[in-house]
Structures are given as C-alpha cells and as structure tokens.
N, CA, C and O atoms as a GROMACS GRO file, in nm:
protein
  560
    1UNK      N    1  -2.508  -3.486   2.540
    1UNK     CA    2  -2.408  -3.478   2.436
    1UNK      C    3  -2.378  -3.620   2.389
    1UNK      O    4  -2.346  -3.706   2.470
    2UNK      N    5  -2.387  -3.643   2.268
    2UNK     CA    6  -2.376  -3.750   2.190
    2UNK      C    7  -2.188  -3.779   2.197
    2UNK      O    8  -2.118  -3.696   2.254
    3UNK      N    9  -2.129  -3.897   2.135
    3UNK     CA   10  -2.007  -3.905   2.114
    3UNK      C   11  -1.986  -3.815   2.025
    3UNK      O   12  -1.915  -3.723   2.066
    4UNK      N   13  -2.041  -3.803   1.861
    4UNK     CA   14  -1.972  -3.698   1.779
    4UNK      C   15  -1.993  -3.579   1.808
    4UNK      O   16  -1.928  -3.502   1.737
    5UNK      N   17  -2.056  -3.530   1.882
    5UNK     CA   18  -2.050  -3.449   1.945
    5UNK      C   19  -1.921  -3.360   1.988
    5UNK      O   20  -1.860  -3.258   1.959
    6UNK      N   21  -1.921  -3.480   2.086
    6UNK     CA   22  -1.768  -3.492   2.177
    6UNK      C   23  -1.646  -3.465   2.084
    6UNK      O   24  -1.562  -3.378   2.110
    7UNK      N   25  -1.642  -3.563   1.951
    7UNK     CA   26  -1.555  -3.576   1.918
    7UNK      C   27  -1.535  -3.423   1.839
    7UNK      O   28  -1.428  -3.361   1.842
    8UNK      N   29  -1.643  -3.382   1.778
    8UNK     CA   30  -1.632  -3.247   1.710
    8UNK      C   31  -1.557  -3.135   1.805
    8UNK      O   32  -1.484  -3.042   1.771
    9UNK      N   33  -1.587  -3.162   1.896
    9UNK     CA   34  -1.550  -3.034   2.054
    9UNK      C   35  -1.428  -3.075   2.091
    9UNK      O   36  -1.351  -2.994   2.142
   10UNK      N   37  -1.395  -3.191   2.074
   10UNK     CA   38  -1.257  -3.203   2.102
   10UNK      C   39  -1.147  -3.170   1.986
   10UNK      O   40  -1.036  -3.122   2.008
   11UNK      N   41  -1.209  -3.215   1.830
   11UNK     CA   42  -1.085  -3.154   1.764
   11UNK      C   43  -1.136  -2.997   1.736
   11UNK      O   44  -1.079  -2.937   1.645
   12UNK      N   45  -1.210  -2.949   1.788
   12UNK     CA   46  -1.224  -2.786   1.818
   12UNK      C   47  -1.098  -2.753   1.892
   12UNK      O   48  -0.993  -2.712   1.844
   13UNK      N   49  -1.135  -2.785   2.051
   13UNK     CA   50  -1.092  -2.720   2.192
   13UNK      C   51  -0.947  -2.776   2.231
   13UNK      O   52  -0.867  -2.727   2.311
   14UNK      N   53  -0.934  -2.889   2.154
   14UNK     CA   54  -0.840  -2.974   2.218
   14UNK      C   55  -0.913  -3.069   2.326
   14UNK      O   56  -1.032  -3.084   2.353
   15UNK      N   57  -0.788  -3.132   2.381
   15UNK     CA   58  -0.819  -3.269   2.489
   15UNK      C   59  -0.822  -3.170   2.648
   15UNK      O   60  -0.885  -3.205   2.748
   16UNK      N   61  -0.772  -3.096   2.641
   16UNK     CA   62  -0.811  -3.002   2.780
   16UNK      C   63  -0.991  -2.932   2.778
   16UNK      O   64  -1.042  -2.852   2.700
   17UNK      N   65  -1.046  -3.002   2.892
   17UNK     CA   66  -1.155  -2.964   2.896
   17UNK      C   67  -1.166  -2.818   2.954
   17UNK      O   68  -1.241  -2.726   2.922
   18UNK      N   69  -1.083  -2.824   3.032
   18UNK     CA   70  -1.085  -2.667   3.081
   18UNK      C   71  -1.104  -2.543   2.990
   18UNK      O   72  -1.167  -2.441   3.015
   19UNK      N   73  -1.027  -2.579   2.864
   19UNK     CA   74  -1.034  -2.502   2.767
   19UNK      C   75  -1.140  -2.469   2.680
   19UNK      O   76  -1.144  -2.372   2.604
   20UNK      N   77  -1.239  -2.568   2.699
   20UNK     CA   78  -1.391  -2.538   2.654
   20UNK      C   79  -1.484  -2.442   2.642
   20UNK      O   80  -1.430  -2.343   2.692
   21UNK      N   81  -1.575  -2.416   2.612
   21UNK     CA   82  -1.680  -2.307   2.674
   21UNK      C   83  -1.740  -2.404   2.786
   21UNK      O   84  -1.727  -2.526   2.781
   22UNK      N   85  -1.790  -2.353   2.864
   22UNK     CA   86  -1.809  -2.388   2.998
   22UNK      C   87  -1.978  -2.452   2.998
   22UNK      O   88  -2.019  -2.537   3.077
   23UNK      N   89  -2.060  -2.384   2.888
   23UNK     CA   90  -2.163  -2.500   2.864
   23UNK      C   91  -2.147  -2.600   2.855
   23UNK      O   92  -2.231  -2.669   2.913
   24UNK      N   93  -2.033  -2.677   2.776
   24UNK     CA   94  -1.992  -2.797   2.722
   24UNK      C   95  -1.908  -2.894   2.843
   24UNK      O   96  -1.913  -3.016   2.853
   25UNK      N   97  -1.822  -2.789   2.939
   25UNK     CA   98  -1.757  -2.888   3.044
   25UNK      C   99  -1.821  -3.014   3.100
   25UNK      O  100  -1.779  -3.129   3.095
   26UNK      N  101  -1.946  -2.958   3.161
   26UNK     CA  102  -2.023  -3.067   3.266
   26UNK      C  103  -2.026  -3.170   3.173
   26UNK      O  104  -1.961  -3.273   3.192
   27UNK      N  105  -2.119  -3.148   3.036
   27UNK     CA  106  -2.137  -3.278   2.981
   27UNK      C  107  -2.028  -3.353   2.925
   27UNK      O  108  -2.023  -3.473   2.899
   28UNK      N  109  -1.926  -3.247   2.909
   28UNK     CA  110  -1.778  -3.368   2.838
   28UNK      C  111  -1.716  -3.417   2.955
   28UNK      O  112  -1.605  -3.466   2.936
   29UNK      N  113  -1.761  -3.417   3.075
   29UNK     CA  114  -1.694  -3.484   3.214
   29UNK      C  115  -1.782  -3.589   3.208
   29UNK      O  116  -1.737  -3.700   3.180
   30UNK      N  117  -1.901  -3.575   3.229
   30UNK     CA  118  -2.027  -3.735   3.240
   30UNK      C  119  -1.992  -3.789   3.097
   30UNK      O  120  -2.038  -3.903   3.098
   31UNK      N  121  -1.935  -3.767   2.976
   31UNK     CA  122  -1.934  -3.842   2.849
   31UNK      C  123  -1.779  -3.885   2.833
   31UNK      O  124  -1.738  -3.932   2.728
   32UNK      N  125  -1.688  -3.864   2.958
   32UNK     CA  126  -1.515  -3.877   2.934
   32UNK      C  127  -1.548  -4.001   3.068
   32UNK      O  128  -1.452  -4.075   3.086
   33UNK      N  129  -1.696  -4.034   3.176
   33UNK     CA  130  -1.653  -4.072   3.272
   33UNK      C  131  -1.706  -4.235   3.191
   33UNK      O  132  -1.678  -4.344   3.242
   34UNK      N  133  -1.793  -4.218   3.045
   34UNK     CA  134  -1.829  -4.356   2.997
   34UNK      C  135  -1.711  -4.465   2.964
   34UNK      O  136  -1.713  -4.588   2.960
   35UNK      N  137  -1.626  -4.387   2.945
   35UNK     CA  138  -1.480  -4.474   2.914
   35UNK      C  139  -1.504  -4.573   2.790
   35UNK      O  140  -1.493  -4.695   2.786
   36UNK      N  141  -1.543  -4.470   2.681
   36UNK     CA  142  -1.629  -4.524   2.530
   36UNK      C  143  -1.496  -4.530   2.488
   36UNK      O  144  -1.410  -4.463   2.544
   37UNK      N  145  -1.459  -4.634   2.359
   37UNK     CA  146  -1.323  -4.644   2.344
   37UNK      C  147  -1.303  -4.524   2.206
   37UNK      O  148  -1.198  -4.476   2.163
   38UNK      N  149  -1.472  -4.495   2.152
   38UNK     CA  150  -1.402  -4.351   2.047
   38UNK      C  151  -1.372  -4.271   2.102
   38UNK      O  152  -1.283  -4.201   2.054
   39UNK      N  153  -1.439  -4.231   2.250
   39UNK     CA  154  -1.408  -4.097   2.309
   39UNK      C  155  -1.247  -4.097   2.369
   39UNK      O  156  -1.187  -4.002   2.419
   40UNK      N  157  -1.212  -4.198   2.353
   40UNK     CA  158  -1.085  -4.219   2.435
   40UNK      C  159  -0.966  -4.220   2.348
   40UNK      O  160  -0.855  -4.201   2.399
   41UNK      N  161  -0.980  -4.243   2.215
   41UNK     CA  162  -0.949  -4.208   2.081
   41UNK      C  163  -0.898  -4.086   2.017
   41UNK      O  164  -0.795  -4.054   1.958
   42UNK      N  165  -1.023  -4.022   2.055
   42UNK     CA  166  -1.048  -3.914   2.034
   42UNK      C  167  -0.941  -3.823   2.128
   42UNK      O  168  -0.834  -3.773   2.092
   43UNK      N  169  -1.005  -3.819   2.260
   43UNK     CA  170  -0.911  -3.750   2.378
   43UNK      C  171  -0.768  -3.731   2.338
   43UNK      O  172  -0.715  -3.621   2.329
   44UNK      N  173  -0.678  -3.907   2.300
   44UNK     CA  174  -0.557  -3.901   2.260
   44UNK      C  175  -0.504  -3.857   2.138
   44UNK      O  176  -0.386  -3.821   2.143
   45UNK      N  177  -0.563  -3.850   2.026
   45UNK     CA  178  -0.537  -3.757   1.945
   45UNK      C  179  -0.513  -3.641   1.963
   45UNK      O  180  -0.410  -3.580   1.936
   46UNK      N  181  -0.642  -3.591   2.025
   46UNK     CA  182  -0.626  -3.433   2.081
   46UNK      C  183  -0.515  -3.382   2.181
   46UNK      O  184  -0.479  -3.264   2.178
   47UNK      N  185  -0.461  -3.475   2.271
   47UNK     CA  186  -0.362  -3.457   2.354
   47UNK      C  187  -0.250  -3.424   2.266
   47UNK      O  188  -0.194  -3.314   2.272
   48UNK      N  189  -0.213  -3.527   2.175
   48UNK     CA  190  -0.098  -3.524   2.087
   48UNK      C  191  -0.068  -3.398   2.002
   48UNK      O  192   0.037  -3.346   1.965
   49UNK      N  193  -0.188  -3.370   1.986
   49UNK     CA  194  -0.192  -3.237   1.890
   49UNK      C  195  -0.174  -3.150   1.946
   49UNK      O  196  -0.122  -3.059   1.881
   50UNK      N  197  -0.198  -3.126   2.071
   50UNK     CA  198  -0.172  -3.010   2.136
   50UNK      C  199  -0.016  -3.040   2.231
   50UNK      O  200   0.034  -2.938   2.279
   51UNK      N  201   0.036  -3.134   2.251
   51UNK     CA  202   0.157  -3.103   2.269
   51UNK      C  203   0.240  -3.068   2.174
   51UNK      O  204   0.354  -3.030   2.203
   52UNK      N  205   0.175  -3.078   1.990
   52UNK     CA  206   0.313  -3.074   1.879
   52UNK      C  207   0.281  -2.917   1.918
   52UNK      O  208   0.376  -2.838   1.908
   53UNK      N  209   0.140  -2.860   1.966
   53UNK     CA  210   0.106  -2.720   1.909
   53UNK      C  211   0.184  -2.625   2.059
   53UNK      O  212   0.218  -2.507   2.052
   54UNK      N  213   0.197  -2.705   2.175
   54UNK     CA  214   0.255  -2.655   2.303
   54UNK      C  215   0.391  -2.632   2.283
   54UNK      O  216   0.453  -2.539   2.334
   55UNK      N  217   0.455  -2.748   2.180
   55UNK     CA  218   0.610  -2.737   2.167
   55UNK      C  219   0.714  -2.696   2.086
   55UNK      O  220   0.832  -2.729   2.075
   56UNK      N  221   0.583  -2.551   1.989
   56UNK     CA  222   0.638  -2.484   1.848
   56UNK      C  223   0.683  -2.338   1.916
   56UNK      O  224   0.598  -2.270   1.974
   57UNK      N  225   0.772  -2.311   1.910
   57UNK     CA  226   0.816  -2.159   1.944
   57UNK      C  227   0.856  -2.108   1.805
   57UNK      O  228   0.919  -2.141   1.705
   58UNK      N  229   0.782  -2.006   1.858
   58UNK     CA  230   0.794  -1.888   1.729
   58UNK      C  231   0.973  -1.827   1.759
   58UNK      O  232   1.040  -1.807   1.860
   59UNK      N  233   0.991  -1.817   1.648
   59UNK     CA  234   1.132  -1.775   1.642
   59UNK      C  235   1.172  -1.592   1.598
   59UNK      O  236   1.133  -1.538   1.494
   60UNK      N  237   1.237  -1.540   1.682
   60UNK     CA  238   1.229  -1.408   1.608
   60UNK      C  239   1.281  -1.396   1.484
   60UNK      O  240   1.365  -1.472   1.436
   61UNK      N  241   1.220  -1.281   1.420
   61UNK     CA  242   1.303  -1.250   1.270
   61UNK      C  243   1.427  -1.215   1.301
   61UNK      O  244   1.469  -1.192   1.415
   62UNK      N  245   1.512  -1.207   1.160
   62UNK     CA  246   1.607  -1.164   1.152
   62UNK      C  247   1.607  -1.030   1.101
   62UNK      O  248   1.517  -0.994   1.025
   63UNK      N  249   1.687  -0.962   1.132
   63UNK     CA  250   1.670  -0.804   1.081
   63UNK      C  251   1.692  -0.781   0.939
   63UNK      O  252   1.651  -0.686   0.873
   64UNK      N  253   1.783  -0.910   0.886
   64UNK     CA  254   1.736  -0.899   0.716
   64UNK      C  255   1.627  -0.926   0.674
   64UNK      O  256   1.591  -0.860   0.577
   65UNK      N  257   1.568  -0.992   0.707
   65UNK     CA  258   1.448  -1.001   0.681
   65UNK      C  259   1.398  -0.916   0.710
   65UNK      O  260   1.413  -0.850   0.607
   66UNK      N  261   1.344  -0.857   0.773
   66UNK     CA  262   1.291  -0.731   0.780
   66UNK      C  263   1.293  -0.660   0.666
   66UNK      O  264   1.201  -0.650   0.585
   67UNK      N  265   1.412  -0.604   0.658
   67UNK     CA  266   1.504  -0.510   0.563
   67UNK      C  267   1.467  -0.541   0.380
   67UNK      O  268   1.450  -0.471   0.280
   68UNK      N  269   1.469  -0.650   0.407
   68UNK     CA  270   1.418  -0.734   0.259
   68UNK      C  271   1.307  -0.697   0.232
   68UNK      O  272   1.272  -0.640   0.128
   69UNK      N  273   1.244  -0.726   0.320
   69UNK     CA  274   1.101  -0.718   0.328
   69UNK      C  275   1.040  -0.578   0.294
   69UNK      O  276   0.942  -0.576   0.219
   70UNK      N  277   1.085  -0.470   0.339
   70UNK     CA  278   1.062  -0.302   0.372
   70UNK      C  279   1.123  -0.263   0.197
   70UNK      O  280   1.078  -0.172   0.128
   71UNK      N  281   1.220  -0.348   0.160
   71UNK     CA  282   1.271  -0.297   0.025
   71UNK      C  283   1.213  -0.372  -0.055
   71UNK      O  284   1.238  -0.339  -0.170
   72UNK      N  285   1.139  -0.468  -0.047
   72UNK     CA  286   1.045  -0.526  -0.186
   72UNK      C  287   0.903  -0.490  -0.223
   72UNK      O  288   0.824  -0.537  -0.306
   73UNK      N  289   0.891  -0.352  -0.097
   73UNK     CA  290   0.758  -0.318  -0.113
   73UNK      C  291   0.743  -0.153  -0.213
   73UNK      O  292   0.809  -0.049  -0.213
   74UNK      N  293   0.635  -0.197  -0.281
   74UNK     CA  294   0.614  -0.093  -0.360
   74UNK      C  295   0.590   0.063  -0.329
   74UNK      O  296   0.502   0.122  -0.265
   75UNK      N  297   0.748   0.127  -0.428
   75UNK     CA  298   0.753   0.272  -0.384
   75UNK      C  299   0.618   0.322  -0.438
   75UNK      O  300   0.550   0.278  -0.531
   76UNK      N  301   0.596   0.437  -0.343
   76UNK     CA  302   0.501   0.534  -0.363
   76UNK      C  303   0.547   0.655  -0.478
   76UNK      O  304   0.633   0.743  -0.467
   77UNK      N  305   0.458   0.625  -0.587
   77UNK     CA  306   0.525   0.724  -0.709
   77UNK      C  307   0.462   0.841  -0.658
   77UNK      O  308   0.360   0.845  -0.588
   78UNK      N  309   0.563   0.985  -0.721
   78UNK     CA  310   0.556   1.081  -0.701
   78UNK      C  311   0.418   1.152  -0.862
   78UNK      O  312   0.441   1.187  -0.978
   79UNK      N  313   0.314   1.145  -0.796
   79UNK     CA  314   0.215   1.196  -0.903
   79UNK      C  315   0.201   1.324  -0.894
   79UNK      O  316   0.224   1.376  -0.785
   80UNK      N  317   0.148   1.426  -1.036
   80UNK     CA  318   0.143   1.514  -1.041
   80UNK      C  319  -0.009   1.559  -0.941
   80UNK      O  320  -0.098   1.475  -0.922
   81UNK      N  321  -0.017   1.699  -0.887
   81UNK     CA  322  -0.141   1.725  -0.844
   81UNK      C  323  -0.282   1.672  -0.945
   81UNK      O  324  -0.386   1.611  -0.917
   82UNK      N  325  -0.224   1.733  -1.077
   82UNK     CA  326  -0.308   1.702  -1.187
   82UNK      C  327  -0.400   1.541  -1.157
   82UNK      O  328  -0.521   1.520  -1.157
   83UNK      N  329  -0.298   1.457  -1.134
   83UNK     CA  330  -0.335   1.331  -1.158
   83UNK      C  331  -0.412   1.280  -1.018
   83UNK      O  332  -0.515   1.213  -1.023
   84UNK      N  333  -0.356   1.316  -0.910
   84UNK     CA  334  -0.391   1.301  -0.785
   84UNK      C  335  -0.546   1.316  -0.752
   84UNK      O  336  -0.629   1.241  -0.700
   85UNK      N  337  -0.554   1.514  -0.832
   85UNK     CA  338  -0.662   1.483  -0.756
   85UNK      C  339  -0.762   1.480  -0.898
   85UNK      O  340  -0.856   1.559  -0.907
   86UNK      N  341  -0.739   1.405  -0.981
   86UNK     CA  342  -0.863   1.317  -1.082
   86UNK      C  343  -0.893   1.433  -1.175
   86UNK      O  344  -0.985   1.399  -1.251
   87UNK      N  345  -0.860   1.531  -1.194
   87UNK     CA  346  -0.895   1.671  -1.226
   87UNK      C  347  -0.988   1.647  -1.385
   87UNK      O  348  -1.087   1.714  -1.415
   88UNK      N  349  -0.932   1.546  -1.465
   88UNK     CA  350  -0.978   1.518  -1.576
   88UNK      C  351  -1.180   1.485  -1.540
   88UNK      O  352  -1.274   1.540  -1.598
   89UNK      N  353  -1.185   1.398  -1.448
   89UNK     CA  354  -1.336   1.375  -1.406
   89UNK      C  355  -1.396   1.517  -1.366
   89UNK      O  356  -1.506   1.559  -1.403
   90UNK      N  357  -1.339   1.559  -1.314
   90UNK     CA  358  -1.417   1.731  -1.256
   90UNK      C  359  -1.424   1.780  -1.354
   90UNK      O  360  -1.542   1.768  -1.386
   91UNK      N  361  -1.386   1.818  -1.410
   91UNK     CA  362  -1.378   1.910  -1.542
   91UNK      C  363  -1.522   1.841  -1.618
   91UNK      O  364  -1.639   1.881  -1.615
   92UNK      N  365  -1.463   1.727  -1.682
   92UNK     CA  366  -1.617   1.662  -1.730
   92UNK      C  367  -1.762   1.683  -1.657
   92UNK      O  368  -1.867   1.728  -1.704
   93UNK      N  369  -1.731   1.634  -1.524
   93UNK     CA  370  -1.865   1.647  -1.452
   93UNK      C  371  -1.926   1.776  -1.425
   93UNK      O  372  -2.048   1.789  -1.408
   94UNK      N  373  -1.821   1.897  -1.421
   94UNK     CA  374  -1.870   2.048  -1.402
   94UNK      C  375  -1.894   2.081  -1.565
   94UNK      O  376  -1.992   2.146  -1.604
   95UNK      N  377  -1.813   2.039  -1.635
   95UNK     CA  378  -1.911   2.074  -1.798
   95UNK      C  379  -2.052   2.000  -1.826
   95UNK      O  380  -2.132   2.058  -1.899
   96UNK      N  381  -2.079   1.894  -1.781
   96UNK     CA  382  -2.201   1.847  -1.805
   96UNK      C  383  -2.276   1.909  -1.731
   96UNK      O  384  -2.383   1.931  -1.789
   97UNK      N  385  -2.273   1.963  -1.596
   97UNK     CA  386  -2.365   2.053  -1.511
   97UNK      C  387  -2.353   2.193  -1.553
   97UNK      O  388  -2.466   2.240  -1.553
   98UNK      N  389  -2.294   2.252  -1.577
   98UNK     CA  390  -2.277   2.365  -1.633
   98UNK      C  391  -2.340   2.372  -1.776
   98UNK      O  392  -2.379   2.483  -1.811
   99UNK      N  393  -2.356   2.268  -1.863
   99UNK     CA  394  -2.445   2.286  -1.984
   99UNK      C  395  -2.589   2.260  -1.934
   99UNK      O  396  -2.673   2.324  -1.997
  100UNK      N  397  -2.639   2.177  -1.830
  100UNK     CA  398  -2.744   2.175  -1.852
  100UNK      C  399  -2.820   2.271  -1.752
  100UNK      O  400  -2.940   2.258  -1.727
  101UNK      N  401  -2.728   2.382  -1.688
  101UNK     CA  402  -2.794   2.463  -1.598
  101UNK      C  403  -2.805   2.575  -1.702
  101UNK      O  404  -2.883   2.669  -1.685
  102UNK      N  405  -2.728   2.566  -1.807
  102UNK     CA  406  -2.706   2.662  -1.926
  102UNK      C  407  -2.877   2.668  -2.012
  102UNK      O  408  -2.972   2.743  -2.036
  103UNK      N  409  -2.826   2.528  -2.031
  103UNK     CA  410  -2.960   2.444  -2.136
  103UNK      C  411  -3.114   2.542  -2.070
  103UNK      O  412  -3.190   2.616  -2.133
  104UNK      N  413  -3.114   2.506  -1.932
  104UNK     CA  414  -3.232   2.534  -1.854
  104UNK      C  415  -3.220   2.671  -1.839
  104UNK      O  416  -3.338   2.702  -1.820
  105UNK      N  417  -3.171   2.752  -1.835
  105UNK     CA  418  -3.151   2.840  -1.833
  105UNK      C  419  -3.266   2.954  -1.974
  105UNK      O  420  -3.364   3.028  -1.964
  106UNK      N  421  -3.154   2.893  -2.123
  106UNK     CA  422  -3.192   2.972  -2.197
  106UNK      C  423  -3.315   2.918  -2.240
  106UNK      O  424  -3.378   2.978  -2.328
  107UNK      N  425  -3.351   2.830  -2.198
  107UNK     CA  426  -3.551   2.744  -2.227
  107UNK      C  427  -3.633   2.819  -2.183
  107UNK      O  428  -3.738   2.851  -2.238
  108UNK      N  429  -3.583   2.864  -2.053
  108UNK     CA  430  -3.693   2.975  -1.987
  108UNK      C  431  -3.700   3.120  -2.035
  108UNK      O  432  -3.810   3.166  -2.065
  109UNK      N  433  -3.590   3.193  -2.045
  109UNK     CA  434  -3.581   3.263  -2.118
  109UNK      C  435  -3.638   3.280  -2.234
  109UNK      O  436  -3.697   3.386  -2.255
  110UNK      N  437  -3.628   3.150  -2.359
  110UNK     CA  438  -3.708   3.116  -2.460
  110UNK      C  439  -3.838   3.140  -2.453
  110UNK      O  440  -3.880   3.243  -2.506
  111UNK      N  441  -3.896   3.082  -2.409
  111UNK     CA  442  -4.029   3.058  -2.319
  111UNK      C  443  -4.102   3.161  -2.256
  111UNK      O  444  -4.224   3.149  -2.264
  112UNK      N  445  -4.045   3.288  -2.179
  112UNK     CA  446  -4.096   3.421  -2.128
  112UNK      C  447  -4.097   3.474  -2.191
  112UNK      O  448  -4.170   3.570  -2.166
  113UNK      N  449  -4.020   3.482  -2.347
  113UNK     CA  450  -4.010   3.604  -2.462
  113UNK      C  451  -4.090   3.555  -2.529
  113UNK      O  452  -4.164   3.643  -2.574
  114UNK      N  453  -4.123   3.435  -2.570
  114UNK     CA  454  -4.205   3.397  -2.680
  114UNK      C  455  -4.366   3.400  -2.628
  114UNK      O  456  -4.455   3.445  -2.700
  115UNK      N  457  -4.391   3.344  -2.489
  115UNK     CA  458  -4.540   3.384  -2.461
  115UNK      C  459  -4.560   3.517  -2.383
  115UNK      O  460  -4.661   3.530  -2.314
  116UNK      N  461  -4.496   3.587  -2.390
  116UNK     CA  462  -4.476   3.789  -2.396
  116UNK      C  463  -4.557   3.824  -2.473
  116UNK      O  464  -4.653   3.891  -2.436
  117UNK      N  465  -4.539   3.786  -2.608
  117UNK     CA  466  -4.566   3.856  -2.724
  117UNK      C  467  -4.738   3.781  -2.761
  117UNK      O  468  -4.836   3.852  -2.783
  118UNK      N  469  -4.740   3.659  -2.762
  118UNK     CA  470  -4.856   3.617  -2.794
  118UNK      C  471  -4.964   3.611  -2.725
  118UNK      O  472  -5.066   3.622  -2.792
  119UNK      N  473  -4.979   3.595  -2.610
  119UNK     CA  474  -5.078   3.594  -2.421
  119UNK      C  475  -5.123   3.743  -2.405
  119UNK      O  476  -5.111   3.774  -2.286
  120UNK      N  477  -5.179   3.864  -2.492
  120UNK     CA  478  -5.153   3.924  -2.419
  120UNK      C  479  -5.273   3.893  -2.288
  120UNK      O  480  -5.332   3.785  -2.299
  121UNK      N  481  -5.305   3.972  -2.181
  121UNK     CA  482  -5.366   4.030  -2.083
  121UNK      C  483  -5.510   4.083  -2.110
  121UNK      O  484  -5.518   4.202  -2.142
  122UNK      N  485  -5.615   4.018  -2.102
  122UNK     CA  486  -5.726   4.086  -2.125
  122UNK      C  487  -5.751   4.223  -2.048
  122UNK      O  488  -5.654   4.293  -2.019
  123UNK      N  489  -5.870   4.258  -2.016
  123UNK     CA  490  -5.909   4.389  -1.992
  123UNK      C  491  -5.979   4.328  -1.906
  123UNK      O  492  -6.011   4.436  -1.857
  124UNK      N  493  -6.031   4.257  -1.844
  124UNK     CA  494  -6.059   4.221  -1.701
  124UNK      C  495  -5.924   4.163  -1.620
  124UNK      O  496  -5.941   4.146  -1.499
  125UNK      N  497  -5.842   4.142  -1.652
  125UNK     CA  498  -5.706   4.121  -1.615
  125UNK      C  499  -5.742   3.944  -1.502
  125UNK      O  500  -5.721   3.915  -1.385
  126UNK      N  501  -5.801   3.871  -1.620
  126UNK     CA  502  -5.764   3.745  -1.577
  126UNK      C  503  -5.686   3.628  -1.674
  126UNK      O  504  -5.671   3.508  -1.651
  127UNK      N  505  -5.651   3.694  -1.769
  127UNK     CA  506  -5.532   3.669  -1.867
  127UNK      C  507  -5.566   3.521  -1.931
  127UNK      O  508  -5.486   3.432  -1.959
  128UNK      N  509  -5.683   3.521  -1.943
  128UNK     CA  510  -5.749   3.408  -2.014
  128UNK      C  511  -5.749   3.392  -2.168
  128UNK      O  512  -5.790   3.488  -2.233
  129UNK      N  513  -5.721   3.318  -2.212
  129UNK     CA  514  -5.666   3.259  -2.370
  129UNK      C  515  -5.765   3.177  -2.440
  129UNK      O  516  -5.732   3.093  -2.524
  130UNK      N  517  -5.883   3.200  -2.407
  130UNK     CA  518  -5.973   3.100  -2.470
  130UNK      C  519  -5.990   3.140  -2.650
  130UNK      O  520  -6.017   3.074  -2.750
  131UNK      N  521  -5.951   3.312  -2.617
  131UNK     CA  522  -5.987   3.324  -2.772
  131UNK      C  523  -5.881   3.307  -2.877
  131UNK      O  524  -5.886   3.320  -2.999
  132UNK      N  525  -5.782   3.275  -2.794
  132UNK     CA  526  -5.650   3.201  -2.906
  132UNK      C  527  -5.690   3.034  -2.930
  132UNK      O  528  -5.633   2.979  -3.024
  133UNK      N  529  -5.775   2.964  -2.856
  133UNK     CA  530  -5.756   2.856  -2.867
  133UNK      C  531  -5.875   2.772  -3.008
  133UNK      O  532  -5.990   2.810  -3.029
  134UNK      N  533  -5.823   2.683  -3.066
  134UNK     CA  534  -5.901   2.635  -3.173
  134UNK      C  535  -5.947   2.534  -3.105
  134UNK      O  536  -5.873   2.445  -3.064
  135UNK      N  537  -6.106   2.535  -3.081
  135UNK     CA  538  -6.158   2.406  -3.033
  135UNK      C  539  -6.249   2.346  -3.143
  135UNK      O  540  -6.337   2.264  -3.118
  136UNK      N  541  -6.220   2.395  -3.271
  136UNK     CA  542  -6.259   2.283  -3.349
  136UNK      C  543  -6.412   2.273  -3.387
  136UNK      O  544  -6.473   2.376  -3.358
  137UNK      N  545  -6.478   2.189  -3.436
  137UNK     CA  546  -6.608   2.205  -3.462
  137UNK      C  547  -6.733   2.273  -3.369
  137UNK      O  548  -6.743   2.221  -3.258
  138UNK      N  549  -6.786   2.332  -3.385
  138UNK     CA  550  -6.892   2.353  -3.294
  138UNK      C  551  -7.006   2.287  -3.268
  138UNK      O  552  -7.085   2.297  -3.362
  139UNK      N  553  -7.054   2.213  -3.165
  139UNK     CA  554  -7.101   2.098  -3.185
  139UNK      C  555  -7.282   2.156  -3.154
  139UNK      O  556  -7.378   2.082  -3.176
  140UNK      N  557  -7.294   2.295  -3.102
  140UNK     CA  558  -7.439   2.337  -3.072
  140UNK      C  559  -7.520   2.384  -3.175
  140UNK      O  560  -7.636   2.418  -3.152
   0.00000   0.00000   0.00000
C-alpha cells in the first residue's frame, strides 16, 4: 500500500483502523509504523473528524413538527371510479379491437360468398381452376 493509498482509506474509514475492511488493516499498521509525516497528517485529520462526527447527537423531533409535517402533505383527492380506473383508454382500446375483429370478420365472409359462386367444383372433384385462368399467349 502506497501513502495515497493510505490517505484515500483513511478519509474513507476514518483514523480508526479497526474500522477498516480487514484486507487493508495489516498493511495500514506496516504503513502507520513508517512514521511518514503525510501519513501522520493524514491520521490527524481523520481523528478530528471523527470526534466532530462522535460528538453530534441527533436530537428528537418535536411533535409539531411532526404534525406540520403530516398536514403539508398532499390530500388524496376523492376521484370518480370513472377516472380511477382510466375507463376512457378501455373503451378506445376495446373499440379498436372490436373493429378489427369486425373488419376480419366480414373479409372472410366476403371472400367465401364471392369464390362460392365463381370456383365451381369440377367433376373429378379436384376443384382445379385452370380453365378460369388467362395464361396469355400460347407459346406452342
């Protein structure tokens, strides 16, 4: 472990090594025993900081506060079901599915009545259409 190293881990962890991850102990004991004057710098900073941070007590609230607090928060409006549960989107989304199961619907329908009438069924009953079809020049 290098000094900045050190010094990074110390304004991490603080100046208590104990408080470290325990990979880092051994080597911040052989790098605290060089008696380097940044590491020693360093250390006392970190000490200091952690006594302002040892000697802050949290203070309880006050029950107005509280109270303040519980009354500046936003009432829950009373919405209609209507609005709640989005009813305007359903409606849309079941009319767009509902037209196009409609749509598909009367295509096929379209479609079975109209080749009814024109396809019929030969007399060997393999319902072959060659003699409706125009293939155009004869090339033999």
């Amino acid at each position: 472990m290098n000094t900045e190293q050190f010094i990074k881990l110390t304004e991490a962890y603080g100046a208590d090594i104990k408080r470290w991850p325990e990979d880092y102990q051994k080597q911040a004991s052989q790098v605290i025993a060089l008696k380097l004057p940044e590491i020693n710098l360093a250390l006392e900073q970190a000490r200091l900081l952690d006594t302002i941070f040892s000697s802050h007590e949290i203070m309880p609230t006050e029950r107005k506060l509280f109270e303040d607090i519980v009354a500046s928060a936003p009432k829950e409006k009373n919405e209609s079901l209507w609005k709640r549960l989005k009813i305007n989107r359903w409606i849309g989304l079941s009319s767009l599915i509902g037209t196009s199961i409609a749509g598909a619907l009367a295509g096929a329908f379209f479609v079975s009545i109209w080749t009814a009438g024109i396809l019929p069924e030969n007399a060997d009953g393999t319902g072959s259409i060659a003699q409706y079809v125009d293939v155009g020049q004869e090339w033999s």
